[in-house]
C-alpha positions, 0 to 999 in steps of 0.5 A: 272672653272665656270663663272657667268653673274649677274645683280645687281638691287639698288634703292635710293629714286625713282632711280632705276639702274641695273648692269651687269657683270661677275665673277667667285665667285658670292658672293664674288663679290657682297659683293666687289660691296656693300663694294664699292671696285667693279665698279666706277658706283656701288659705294656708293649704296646697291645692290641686286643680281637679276639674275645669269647665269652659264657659263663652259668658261668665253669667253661664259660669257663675250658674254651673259654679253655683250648681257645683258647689251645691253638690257634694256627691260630685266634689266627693267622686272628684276628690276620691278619684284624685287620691286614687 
């Protein structure tokens, strides 16, 4: 089974925010965040998926996820070069 780390980027107005997480179906999971059934804090905004990694554990998954979230210079690059 195969386990994916993403990073989710939204914009509203001059808000720009970023995501973390893993999963194992990428689509199916960005479509929950954007019918505002996935995490508390990516309720009521519209994401854009911009970046994935694929992982054979979700151990390995959930060790890059928590590498990611810490950061910010990443996510802030990923999110600039989405409003490009």
């Amino acid at each position: 089974m195969s386990c994916f780390v993403y990073v989710l980027g939204s914009r509203r107005g001059r808000d720009h925010r970023t995501y973390v997480g893993w999963t194992v179906d990428l689509e199916k999971r960005l479509a929950q965040h954007n019918a505002g059934l996935g995490a508390r804090s990516t309720r009521g905004r519209g994401w854009s998926l911009l970046y994935a990694e694929r992982f054979d554990t979700r151990s390995e998954a959930m060790r890059r996820e928590w590498h990611i979230k810490r950061d910010r210079k990443f996510r802030a690059m990923l999110l600039a070069k989405e409003l490009d």
